[in-house]
Every structure is written in structure tokens, then in C-alpha cells.
C-alpha angles and dihedrals in degrees: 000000000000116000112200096259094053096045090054090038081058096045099046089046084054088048096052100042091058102027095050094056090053113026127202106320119228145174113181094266103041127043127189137192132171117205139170112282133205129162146155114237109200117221109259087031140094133217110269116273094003145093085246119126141161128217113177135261120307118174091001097294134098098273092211130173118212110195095335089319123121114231116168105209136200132210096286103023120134113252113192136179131164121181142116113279092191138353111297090016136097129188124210115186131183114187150183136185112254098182131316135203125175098276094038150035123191132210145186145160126091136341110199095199116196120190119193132193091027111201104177123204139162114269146125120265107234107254084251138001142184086278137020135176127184154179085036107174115232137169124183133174108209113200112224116286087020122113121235105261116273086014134092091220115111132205108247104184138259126320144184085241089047136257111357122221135210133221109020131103098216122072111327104208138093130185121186124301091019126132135249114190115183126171117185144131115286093185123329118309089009113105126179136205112196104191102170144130143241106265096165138337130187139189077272113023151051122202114195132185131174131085148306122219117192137193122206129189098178 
């Protein structure tokens, strides 16, 4: 029997072992980030931004509709959805119930989150929002003059005061092991929080490691 820590204890080792190898993948234009995921979905209701609802128990078991589609679920079944939540971002869940009563079911797993058509600015992520994924791992290796993906800080090369960074107004320099923390818009209604720390530089590279917090209204 699985009781709700050991099924998240399961979920989040899976995480880290594949997303640390990788990181979060980037191009300059899409940006993508997978996190642990947990939520409550009310009976009567659906996940924000999915084709996800929940309907109650019916025969003991999670009386759930997938894109219009009826699956009775049990504590442990996968419970899986992909589709776009708003323009220029898809959403890839992998789920599993975590435990379920007549007013409440409740997920987790992982949230593969895929952004498009990136347009970064300065700006403050809202304290909450429909949706909201965190401690996503990343790790991302900036050649000199490029920005860390989702920021608008650029590596500027090697010093004899340490890495130098682009684009802020504060203390521009990192050693090894320091942090760089960057929150920003990443499209409308998509906000980002970088929280990560120095692993290498070069004359000619950054290597970055930490996590990526992001906000959703769909």
C-alpha cells in the first residue's frame, strides 16, 4: 500500500535523477522546465488550464474525466494530461493519485512546462497565480556575450574579480559557489523566478546550476 509521502518520495527521486542530468533545456526563444507537482482538485471542478475534472467517488473509486473522457482511478493510478494552457505554452503532466475523498482528489508527480515565443522583461512575479510550479531543476552553460536562458543577464567573461555579468545594476561579479538570483517575464501572464549558483566559468563559459520557479494565469 502506498501511503502519500512515499508515493511523493517516489515521484521527486525520479525527478532529480533525470532532470539533473539535463537541466532545464533552452534556445533563445523556448524555454522549458519540469517540477514537482501537487494539487487539490475540488469535486465539480477541473485542474487550471486542463481538461482535467473531477467528479467524486462512484463505486469507491476517483470518478475523473480526461478530455471529456470518464477514468475511475484508484490511490496510485497514473494520472496523465498534455495540452496547451495558453498561447505559446504547453503543459505535460504525469500524475499520480496521491489520495481522494468526496469533496477532493489529490495529485502529484511531475509538470513539464514548455514556454514559446519567449520575450523576456524585467518585472515582479505576483505572490501567487492560477497556476505555479516550482524547484524546478535547470543547468545551463552561456557562452560569453549570451544571456542565461529566460534572463536578461549576459555572461561577460573572466575576471580577476570572477565571472562578470551583464545586465544588472548591483555587483557584477560571481566566484564559485555564489549565488545569481533573476526574476523577470518571460510572455504575458508568465512570470519566472532563476534562483541558481556559479559551477564553472571560463574566458569563454558559465556554467550555472539551481532552480526555476514559474507563475501561470492561463
Amino acid at each position: 500500500m502506498f501511503t502519500r509521502t512515499g508515493l511523493l518520495a517516489v515521484m521527486l527521486t525520479f525527478l532529480l535523477l533525470t532532470t539533473a542530468a539535463c537541466g532545464g533545456k533552452s534556445s533563445p526563444e523556448e524555454l522549458t522546465y519540469t517540477a514537482p507537482f501537487e494539487i487539490g482538485i475540488t469535486a465539480g471542478n477541473f485542474l487550471p488550464g486542463t481538461e482535467v475534472q473531477y467528479r467524486g467517488i462512484t463505486d469507491g473509486m476517483a470518478e475523473v474525466y480526461v478530455k471529456g473522457k470518464r477514468a475511475l482511478k484508484q490511490k496510485a493510478d497514473s494520472l496523465s494530461w498534455q495540452g496547451q494552457v495558453r498561447d505559446g505554452v504547453s503543459l505535460d503532466l504525469e500524475l499520480r493519485v496521491l489520495w481522494f475523498d468526496e469533496s477532493t482528489l489529490h495529485v502529484g508527480g511531475t509538470a513539464k512546462v514548455t514556454v514559446t515565443g519567449a520575450h523576456v522583461q524585467d518585472a515582479t512575479p505576483p505572490q501567487e497565480a492560477t497556476l505555479m510550479f516550482g524547484n524546478a531543476p535547470v543547468l545551463y552553460t552561456v557562452q560569453k556575450g549570451q544571456a542565461i536562458p529566460g534572463a536578461l543577464l549576459t555572461y561577460e567573461g573572466k575576471t580577476d574579480d570572477g565571472a562578470e555579468l551583464g545586465g544588472m545594476d548591483d555587483y557584477p561579479y560571481r566566484k564559485i559557489g555564489d549565488s545569481i538570483v533573476w526574476a523577470g517575464a518571460i510572455r504575458e501572464n508568465i512570470w519566472l523566478q532563476l534562483d541558481v549558483r556559479v559551477t564553472v566559468y571560463t574566458e569563454q563559459t558559465l556554467t550555472v546550476t539551481g532552480f526555476a520557479s514559474l507563475w501561470i494565469e492561463p
